[in-house]
ZAVEXPA-771646 format. One line per field, with one value per residue (C-alpha): x, y, z; residue number from 1; residue in one letter. Coordinates in steps of 0.02 Angstrom, whole numbers, plus 50000, padded with zeros to 5 digits. Example, Ala and Ser with C-alpha at 12.3 -4.5 7.8 and 13.67 -1.06 7.14 Angstrom:
<atoms>
u	(50615, 50684)
v	(49775, 49947)
w	(50390, 50357)
resi	(1, 2)
resn	(a, s)
</atoms>
This chain:
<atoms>
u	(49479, 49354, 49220, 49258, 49274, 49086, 49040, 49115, 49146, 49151, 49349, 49513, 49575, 49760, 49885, 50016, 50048, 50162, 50040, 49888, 49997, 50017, 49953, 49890, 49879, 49886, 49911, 49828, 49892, 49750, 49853, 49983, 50064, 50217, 50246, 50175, 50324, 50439, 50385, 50499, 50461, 50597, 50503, 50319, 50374, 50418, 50258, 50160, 50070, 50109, 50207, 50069, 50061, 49913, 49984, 49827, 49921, 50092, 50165, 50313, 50433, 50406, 50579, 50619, 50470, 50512, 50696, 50645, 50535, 50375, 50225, 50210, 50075, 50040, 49865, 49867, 50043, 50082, 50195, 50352, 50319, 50291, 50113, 50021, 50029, 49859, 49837, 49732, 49666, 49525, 49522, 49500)
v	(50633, 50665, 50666, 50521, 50432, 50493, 50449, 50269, 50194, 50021, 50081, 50088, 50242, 50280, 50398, 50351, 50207, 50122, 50101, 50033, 49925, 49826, 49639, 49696, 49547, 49666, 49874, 49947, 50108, 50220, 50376, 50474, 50574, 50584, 50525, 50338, 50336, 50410, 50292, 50166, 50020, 49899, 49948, 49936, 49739, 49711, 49761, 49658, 49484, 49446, 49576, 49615, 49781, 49800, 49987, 50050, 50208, 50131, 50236, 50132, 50018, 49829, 49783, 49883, 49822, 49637, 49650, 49731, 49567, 49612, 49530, 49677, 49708, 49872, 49872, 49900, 49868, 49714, 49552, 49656, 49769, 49907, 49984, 49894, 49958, 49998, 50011, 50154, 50086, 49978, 49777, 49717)
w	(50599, 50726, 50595, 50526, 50687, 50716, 50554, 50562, 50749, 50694, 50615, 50704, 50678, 50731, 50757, 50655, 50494, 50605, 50719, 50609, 50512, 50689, 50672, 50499, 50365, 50231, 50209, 50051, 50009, 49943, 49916, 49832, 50015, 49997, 50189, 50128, 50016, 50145, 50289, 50378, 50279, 50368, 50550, 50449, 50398, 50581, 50678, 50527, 50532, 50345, 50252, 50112, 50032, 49922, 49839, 49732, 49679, 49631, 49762, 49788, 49708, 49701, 49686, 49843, 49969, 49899, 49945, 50110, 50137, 50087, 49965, 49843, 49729, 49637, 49580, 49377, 49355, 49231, 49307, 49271, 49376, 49232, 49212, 49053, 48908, 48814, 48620, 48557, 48400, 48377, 48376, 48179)
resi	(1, 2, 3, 4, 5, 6, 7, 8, 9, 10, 11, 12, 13, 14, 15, 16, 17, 18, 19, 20, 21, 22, 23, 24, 25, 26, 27, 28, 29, 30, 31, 32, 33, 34, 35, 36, 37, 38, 39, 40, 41, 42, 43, 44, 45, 46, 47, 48, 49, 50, 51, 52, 53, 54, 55, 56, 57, 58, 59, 60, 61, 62, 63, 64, 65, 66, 67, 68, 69, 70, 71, 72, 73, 74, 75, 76, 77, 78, 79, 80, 81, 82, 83, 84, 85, 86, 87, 88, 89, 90, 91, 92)
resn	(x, x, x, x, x, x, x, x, x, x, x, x, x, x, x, x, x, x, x, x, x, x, x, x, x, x, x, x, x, x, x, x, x, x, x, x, x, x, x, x, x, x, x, x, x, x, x, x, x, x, x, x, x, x, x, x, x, x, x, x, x, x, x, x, x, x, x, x, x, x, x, x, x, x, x, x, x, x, x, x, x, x, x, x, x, x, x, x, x, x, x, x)
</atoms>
C-alpha cells in the first residue's frame, strides 16, 4: 500500500473496510476476496451515510444485503437478481 499511497496522495487509503466504508455514500466492490464476502455487513450498514453497495463482481447476494438494509446493485446481473442470459446465435 505504500506504493500506491505514493503513487496516488489525493486517495484515502485505510486500514480496514470497516473503516473506509465510514460516511461513505456508496461502497463498490471491485473484487472477488473472499474477506469482502465474509465482512460484517450489519456493522458496514451502520458506520454508512446511505447504505449503497455498487458490487461489480457479484460477490454477494442481493437478497441478503437488501434484508440487512442495504441498496444493492450487482453490476451485470438482470432485475431478478440472476445474471442475463445471452443468446449465441445471430439476430435474423
Amino acid at each position: 500500500m505504500a506504493k500506491s499511497k505514493s503513487l496516488f496522495p489525493e486517495v484515502r487509503f485505510c486500514d480496514s473496510a470497516l473503516l473506509a466504508a465510514e460516511r461513505a455514500d456508496a461502497l463498490v466492490i471491485a473484487t472477488e476476496w473472499e474477506e469482502f464476502r465474509r465482512l460484517d455487513w450489519e456493522s458496514v450498514r451502520h458506520v454508512m451515510n446511505r447504505p449503497l453497495v455498487l458490487d461489480a463482481r457479484n460477490l454477494l447476494k442481493g437478497e441478503e444485503m437488501a434484508a440487512m438494509g442495504f441498496e444493492y446493485h450487482g453490476v451485470g446481473r438482470a432485475s431478478s437478481g440472476e445474471p442475463p442470459q445471452f443468446s449465441s446465435g445471430a439476430a435474423g
